[in-house]
C-alpha positions in Angstrom: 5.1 5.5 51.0 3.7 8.0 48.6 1.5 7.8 46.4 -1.0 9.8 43.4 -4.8 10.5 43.9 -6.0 12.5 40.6 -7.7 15.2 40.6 -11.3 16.0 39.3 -12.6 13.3 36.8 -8.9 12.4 36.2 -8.1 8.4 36.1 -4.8 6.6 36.9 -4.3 3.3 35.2 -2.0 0.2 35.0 -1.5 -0.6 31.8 -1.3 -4.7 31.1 1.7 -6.1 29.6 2.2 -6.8 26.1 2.3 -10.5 25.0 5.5 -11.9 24.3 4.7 -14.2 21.6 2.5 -14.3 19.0 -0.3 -16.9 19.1 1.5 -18.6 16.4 4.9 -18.8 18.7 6.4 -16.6 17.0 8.6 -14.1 19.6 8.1 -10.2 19.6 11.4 -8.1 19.3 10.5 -4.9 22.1 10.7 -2.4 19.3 8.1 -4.5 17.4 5.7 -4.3 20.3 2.3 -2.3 20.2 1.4 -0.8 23.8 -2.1 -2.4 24.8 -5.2 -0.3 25.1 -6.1 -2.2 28.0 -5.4 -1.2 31.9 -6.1 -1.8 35.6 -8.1 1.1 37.2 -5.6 2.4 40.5 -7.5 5.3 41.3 -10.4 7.3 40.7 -10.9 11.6 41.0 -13.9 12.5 42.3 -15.6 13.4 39.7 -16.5 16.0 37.2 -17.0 19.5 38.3 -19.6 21.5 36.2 -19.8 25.7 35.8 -22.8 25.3 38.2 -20.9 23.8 40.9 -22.8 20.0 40.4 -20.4 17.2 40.7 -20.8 14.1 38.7 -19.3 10.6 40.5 -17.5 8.6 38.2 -18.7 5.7 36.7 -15.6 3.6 37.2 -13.9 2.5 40.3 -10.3 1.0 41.4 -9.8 -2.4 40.0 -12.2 -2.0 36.8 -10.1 -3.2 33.9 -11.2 -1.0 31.2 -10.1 -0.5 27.4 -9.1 3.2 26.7 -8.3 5.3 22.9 -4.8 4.5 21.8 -3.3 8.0 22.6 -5.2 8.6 25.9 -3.4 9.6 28.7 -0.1 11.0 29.3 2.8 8.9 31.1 4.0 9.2 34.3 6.5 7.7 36.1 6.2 6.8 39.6 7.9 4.7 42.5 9.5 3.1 39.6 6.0 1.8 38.0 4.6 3.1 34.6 1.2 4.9 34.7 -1.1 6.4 32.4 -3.4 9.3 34.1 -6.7 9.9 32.0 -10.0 11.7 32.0 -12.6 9.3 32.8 -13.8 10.4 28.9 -11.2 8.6 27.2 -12.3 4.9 28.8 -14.1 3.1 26.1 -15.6 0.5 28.1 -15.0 -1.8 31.1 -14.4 -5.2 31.2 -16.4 -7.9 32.5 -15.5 -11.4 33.2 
C-alpha cells in the first residue's frame, strides 16, 4: 500500500466531516455545507529547515486534532481519501479533550 510522508515542516491532515443537521434538526443540502476547519493530524515532516542548516521539530504529532485557517492547505486526493497537506504555520491550535 502506498502512502504520503510530507516533506519539511509540511502537515497532512484528515479533515472531520461536516454535520448533517443543524442543532435545530434542520437538514443541510451538500451545496449548503461549509468545510470544517478542523482535522486529524496523519503525518508530520520533519521539521523546518533554516538558511543556517538548524532544523526545528514540529510541534505537532500524528493524531493531534488541530483547528487550521479556512483556506490553508491545498487538496489532494489519495487512495481514494480527501487530504489537506499544510505548513505546520497554518495550525491555529490543537485540541484537547
Amino acid at each position: 500500500m502506498a502512502s504520503i510522508k510530507p516533506l519539511q515542516d509540511r502537515i497532512i491532515v484528515k479533515r472531520f466531516e461536516s454535520e448533517e443537521k443543524t442543532a435545530s434538526g434542520i437538514i443541510i443540502p451538500d451545496s449548503a455545507k461549509e468545510k470544517p476547519f478542523e482535522g486529524e493530524i496523519i503525518a508530520v515532516g520533519q521539521g523546518k529547515v533554516f538558511d543556517n542548516g538548524t532544523r526545528v521539530e514540529p510541534t505537532v504529532k500524528p493524531g493531534d486534532k488541530v483547528l487550521f485557517a479556512k483556506y490553508a492547505g491545498t487538496e489532494v486526493k489519495f487512495d481514494g481519501e480527501e487530504y489537506l497537506i499544510m505548513r505546520e504555520d497554518d495550525i491555529l491550535g490543537i485540541i484537547e479533550a
